[in-house]
C-alpha positions as CSV (number, residue, x, y, z in Angstrom):
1,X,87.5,82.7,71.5
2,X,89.7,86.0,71.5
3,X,91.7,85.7,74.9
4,X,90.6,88.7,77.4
5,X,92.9,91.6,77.7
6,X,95.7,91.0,81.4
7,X,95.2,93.5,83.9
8,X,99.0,94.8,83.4
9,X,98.3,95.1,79.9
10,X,95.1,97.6,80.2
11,X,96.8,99.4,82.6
12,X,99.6,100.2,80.6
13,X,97.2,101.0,77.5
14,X,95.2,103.4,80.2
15,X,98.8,104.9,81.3
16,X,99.7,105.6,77.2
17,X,96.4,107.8,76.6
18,X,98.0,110.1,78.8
19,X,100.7,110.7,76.9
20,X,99.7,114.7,77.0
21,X,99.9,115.7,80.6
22,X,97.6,118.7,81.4
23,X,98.1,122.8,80.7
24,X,100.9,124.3,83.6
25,X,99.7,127.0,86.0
26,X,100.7,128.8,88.6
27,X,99.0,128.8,92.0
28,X,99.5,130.8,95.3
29,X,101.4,128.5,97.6
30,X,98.2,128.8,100.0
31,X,95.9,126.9,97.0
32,X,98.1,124.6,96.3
33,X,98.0,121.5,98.5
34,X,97.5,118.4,97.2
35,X,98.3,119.8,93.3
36,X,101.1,118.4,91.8
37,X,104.2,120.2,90.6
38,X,104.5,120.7,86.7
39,X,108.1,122.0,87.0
40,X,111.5,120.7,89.1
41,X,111.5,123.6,92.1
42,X,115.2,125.0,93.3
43,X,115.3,126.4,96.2
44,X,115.4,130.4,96.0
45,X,118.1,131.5,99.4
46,X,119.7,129.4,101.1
47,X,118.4,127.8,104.1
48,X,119.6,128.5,107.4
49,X,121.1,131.6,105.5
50,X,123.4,132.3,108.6
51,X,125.4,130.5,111.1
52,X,122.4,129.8,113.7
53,X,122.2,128.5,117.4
54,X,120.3,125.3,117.6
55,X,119.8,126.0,121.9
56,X,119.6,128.6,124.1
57,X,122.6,129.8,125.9
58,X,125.8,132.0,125.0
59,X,128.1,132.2,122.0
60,X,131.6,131.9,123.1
61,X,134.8,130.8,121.8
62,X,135.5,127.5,122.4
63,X,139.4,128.5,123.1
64,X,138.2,130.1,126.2
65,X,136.3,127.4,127.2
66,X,139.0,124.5,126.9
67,X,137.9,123.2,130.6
68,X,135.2,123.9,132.5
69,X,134.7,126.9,135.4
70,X,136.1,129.3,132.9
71,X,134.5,133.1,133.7
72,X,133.6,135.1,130.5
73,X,132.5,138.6,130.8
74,X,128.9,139.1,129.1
75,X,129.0,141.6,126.1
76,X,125.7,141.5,124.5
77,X,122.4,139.6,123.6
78,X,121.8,137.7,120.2
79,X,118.0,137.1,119.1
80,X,115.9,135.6,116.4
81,X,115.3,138.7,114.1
82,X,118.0,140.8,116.0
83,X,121.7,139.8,115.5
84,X,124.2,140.7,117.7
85,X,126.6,143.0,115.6
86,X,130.2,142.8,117.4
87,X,132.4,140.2,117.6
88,X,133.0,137.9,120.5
89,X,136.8,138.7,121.5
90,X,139.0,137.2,123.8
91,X,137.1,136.5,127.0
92,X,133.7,137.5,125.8
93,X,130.8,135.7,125.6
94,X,127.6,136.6,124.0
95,X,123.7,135.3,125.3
96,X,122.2,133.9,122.5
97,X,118.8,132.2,121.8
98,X,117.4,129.3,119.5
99,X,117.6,130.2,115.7
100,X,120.0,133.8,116.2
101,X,122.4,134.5,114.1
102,X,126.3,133.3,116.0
103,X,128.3,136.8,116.0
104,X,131.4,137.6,113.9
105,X,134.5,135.5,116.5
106,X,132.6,132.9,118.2
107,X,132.6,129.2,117.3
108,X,130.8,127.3,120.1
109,X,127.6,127.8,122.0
110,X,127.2,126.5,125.8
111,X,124.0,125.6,126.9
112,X,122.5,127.9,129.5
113,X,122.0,124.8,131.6
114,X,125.8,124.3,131.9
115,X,125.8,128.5,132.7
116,X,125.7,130.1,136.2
117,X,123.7,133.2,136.1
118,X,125.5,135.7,135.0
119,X,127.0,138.3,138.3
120,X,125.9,141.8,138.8
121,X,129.2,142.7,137.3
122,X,127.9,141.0,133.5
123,X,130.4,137.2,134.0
124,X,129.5,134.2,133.5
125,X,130.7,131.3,134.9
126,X,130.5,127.6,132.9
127,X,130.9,124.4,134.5
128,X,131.0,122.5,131.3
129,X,133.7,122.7,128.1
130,X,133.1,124.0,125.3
131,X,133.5,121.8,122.2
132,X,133.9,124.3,118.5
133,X,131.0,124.3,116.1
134,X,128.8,122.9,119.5
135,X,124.9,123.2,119.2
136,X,125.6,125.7,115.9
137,X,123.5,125.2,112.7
138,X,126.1,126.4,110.2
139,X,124.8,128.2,106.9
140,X,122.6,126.1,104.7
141,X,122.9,123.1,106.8
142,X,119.3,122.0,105.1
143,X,119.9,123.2,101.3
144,X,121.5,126.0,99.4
145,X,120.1,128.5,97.1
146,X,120.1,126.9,93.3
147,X,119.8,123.3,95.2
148,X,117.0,121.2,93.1
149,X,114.5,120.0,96.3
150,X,111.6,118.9,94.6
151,X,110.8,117.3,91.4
152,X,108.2,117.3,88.8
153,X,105.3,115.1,89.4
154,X,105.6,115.9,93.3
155,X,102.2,115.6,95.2
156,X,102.3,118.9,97.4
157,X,101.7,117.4,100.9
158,X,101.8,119.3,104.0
159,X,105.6,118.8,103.8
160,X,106.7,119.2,100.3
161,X,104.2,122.8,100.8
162,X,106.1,123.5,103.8
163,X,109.5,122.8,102.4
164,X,108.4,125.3,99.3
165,X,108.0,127.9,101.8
166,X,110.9,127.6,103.4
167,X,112.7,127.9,99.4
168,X,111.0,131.3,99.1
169,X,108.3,130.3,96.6
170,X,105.0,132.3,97.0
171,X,103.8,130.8,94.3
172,X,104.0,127.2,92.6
173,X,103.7,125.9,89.3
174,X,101.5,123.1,88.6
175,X,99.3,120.9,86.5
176,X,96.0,121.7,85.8
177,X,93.5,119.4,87.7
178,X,91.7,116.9,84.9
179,X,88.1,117.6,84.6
180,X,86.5,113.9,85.0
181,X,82.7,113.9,83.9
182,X,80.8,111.0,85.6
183,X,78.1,109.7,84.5
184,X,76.0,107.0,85.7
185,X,73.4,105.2,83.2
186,X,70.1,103.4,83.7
187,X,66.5,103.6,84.2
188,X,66.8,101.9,87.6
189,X,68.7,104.8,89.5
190,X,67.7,107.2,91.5
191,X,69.6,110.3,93.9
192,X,70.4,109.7,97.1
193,X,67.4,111.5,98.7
194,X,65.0,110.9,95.8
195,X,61.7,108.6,95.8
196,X,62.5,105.4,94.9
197,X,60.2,103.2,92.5
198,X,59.3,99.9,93.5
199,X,62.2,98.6,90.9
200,X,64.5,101.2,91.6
201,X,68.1,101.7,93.5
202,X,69.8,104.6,94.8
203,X,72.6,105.3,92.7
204,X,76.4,105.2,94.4
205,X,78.9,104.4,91.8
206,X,79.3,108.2,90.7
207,X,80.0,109.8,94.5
208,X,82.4,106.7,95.5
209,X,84.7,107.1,91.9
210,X,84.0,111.1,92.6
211,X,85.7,110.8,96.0
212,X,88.7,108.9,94.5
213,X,89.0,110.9,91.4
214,X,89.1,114.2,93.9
215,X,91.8,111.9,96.6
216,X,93.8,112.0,93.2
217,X,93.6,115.7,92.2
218,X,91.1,115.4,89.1
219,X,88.0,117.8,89.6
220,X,85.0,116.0,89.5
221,X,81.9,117.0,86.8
222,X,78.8,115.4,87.7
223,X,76.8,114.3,84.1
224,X,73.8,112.9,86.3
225,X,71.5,110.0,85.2
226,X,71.4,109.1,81.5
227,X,68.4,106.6,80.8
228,X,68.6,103.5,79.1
229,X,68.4,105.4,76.1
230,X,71.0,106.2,73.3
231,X,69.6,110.0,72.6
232,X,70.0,110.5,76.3
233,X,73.4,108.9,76.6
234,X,74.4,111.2,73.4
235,X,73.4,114.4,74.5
236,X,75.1,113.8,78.7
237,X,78.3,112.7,76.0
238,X,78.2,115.9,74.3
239,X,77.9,117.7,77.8
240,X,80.9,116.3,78.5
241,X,82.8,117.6,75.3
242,X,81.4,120.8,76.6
243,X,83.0,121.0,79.6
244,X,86.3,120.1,77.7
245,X,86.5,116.9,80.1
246,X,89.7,115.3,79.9
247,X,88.5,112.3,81.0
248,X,84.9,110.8,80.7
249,X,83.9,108.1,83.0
250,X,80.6,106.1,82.2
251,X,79.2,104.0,84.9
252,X,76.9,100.5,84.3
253,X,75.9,100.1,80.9
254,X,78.8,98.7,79.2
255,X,78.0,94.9,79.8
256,X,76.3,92.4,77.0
257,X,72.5,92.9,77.9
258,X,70.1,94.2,76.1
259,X,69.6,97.2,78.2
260,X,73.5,97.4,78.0
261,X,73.5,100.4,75.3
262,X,77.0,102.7,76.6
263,X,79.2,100.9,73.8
264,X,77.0,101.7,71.5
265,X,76.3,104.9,71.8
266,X,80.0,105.9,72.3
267,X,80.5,104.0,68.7
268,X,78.0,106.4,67.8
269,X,80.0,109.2,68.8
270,X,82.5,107.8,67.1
271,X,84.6,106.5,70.0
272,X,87.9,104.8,69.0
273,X,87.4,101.8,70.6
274,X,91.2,100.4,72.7
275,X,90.0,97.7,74.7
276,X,86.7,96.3,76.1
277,X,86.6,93.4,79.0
278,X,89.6,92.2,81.0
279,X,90.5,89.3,82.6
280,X,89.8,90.5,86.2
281,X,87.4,90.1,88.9
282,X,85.6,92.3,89.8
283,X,85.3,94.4,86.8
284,X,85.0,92.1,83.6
285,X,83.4,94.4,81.6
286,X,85.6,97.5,81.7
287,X,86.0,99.4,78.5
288,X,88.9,102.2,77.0
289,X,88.8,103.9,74.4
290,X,89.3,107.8,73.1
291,X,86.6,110.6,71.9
292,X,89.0,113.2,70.3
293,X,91.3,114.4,73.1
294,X,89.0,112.9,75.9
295,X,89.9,109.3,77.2
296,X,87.2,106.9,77.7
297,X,86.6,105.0,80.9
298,X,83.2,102.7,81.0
299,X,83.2,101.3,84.0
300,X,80.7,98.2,85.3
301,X,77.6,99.1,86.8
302,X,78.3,96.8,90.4
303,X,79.1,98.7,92.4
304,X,82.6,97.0,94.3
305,X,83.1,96.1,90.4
306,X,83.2,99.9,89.4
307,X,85.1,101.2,92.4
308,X,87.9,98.8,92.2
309,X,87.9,99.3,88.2
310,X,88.2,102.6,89.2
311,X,91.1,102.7,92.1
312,X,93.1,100.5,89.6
313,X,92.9,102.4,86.4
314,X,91.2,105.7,86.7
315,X,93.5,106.5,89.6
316,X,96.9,106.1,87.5
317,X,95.4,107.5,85.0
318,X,95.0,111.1,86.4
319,X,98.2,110.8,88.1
320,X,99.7,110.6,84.7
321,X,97.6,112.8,83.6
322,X,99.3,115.2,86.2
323,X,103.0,114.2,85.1
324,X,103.4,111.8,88.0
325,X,106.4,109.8,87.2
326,X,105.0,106.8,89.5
327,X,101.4,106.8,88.3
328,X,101.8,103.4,87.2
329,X,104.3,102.0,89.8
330,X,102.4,98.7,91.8
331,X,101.5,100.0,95.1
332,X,101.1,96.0,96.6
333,X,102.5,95.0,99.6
334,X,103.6,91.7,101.0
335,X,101.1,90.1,103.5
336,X,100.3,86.4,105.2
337,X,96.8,85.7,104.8
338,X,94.4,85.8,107.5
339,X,92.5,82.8,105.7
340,X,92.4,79.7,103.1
341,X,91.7,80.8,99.7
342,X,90.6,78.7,97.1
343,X,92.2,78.3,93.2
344,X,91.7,80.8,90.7
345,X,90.4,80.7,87.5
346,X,91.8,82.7,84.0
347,X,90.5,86.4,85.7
348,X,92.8,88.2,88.0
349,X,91.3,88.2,91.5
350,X,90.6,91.8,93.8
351,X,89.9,89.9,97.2
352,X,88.4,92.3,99.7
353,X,90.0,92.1,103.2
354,X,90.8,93.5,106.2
355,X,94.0,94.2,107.3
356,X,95.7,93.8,110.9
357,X,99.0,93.9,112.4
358,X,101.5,91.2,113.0
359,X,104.7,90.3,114.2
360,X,106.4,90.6,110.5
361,X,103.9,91.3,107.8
362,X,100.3,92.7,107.8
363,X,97.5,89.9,108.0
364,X,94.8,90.3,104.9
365,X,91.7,88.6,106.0
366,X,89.2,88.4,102.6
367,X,85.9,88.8,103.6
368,X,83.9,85.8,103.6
369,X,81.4,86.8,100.5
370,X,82.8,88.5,97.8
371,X,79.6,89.2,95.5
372,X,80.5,92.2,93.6
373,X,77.0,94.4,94.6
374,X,77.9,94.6,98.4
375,X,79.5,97.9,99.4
376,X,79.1,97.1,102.9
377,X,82.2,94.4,102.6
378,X,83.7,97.0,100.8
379,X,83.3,99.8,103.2
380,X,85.0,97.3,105.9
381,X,87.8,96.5,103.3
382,X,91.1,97.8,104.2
383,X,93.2,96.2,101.1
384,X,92.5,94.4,98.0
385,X,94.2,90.9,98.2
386,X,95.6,90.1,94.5
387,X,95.0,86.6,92.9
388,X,97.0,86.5,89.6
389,X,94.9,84.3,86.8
390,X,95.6,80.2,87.7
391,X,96.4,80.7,91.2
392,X,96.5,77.8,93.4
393,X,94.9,77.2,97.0
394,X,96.6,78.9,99.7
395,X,96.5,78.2,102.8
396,X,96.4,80.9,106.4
397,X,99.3,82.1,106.9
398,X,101.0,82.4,103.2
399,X,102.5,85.5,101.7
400,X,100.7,87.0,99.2
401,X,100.2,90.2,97.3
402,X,97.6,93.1,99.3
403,X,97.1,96.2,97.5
404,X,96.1,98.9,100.5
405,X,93.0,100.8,99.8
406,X,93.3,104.6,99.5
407,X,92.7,106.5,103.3
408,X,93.8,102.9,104.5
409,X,96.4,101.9,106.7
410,X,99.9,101.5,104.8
411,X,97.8,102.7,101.8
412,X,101.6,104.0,99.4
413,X,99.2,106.4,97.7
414,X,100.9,109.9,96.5
């Protein structure tokens, strides 16, 4: 027998049908968190583009103010958005306030804590030296105009957006979000909401591999419910041709039963067929393949089975489908575990578990069942503990490899 594809191996076949990254376009700065940038960004001006003072107090020079009690006579006022326009001379000083321009002549500021009030005849005494180029932010102390701040690939957090801003850029340019069309296969499902038959369940797959596909920019299309039936699964296939999906994610379906009919109505539409089943568990059954310029993802119809099938490869996948240099990077991290685990076989292992703090590394505590239909261990999972395929026992207390679950603790997602 045919040896089952590695995990690493799928993944970097997943990674290489992205080799196109989506169309560029430009968005108002205000649409565009959580987009990634299509293009390196340099910063437009340069930023602080003055001399600024990083207190309140007065602009002096620090000549002046070798030793402390000198007496400076007060000559003017320097404010955010209004500069003082002379120059400090000999014995002047200048009040000045957090983020104003430092006039023409001075080199230091005091703090107005080390200030007397200034007299009715405009002095002001200072019981503390002054030290040149003291509590002054000098000219494009954070980056200069031309400077290269952020790179393509960039997720547009709140800080890389704010950062953008601050580079003059009203507008950025980025990928176009990938259009993922779900669709979730057999007669047994049913809406969440809808009367349920007596041999029915309430379908979940499509909403929890939505959610993620959305967490990693992709724009979700929701096919429905195909039937168990390879006229239905070819029309909701065509649908999502329609909608020009670049990436079409079926969900159950795609095992060896006799109600299992996804591979072959993809082969009917004349999918080109990469990989089907990997040595992994959950997810066995996973399969990859192309429809023209639409990858293929079917997914297994367990639920944990397609959610983790699905934060393992569909994840990277849009990030590379976005131009993200580290879609494929390993986001593990070193923990202890919380509990014995037991050999492994020839699959790769996703062990769900709870994560908690400790003196050096996290602890990752697998849940005691890990049947691949129960969401509920999943919801309460915090990290995916990683059994390579032969594994030995390990015992409490060993360091292993955790893979943080997105919106998690520690997670390392972009």
């Amino acid at each position: 027998m045919k040896p089952m594809l590695s995990v690493d191996e799928a993944l970097r076949r997943v990674l290489a049908s992205a080799a196109t990254p989506t169309d560029v376009e430009d968005v108002a700065i205000t649409a565009a968190h959580g987009r990634t940038l299509a293009r390196d960004l340099a910063a437009r001006r340069t930023q602080p583009p003055f001399d600024s003072s990083a207190m309140d107090g007065y602009a002096v020079r620090a000549a002046d103010c070798a030793t402390p009690h000198a007496m400076l006579r007060l000559i003017g006022t320097s404010a955010a958005g209004h500069r003082f326009t002379g120059t400090v001379g000999p014995g002047e000083a200048v009040r000045i306030f957090t983020g104003a321009p430092v006039p023409a002549g001075a080199d230091a500021v005091i703090i107005q804590e080390n200030a007397e009030p200034p007299s009715p005849e405009g002095t002001v005494r200072f019981i503390a030296a002054a030290e040149p180029g003291r509590h002054i932010r000098r000219a494009g102390l954070d980056f200069a105009a031309g400077d290269v701040l952020l790179s393509a690939g960039s997720r547009l957090d709140f800080r890389r957006i704010g950062l953008a801003a601050a580079m003059g850029h009203p507008a950025l340019p980025v990928r176009r979000r990938p259009r993922v069309a779900l669709l979730a296969t057999g007669d047994e499902l049913v809406r969440p909401g809808e009367a349920a038959g007596e041999d029915q369940i309430v379908s979940s797959n499509s909403y929890a591999v939505a959610a993620l596909a959305e967490a990693a920019g992709a724009e979700p299309l929701d096919l429905g419910i195909a039937r168990d039936d390879r006229a239905d699964l070819a029309a909701a296939v065509e649908q999502a041709r329609a909608a020009a999906a670049d990436v079409l994610v079926t969900l159950g379906g795609a095992s060896v039963g006799d109600h299992d009919l996804v591979k072959d109505a993809l082969a009917d539409a004349r999918m080109e067929l990469d990989f089907w089943r990997i040595a992994m568990r959950p997810g066995k059954p996973l399969m990859h393949g192309r429809l023209g310029a639409m990858v293929v993802l079917a997914l297994p119809g367990n639920p944990v089975s397609a959610i983790v099938c699905a934060a393992l490869f569909l994840v990277p996948l849009l990030r590379a489908l976005v131009g993200d240099p580290e879609a494929g990077d390993d986001r593990s991290i070193a923990v202890r575990l919380g509990a014995d685990v037991g050999p492994n076989d020839v699959r790769q292992d996703y062990l769900r578990a709870r994560l908690t703090a400790s003196a050096d590394l996290p602890i990752a505590t697998p849940a005691a069942v890990q049947d691949s239909s129960l969401l509920g261990v999943l919801a309460s999972a915090e990290a995916l503990i990683v059994r390579p395929p032969g594994a030995p026992a390990a015992r409490a207390g060993e360091v292993a490899r955790a893979i943080p679950l997105m919106g998690c603790p520690a997670a390392g997602w972009r």
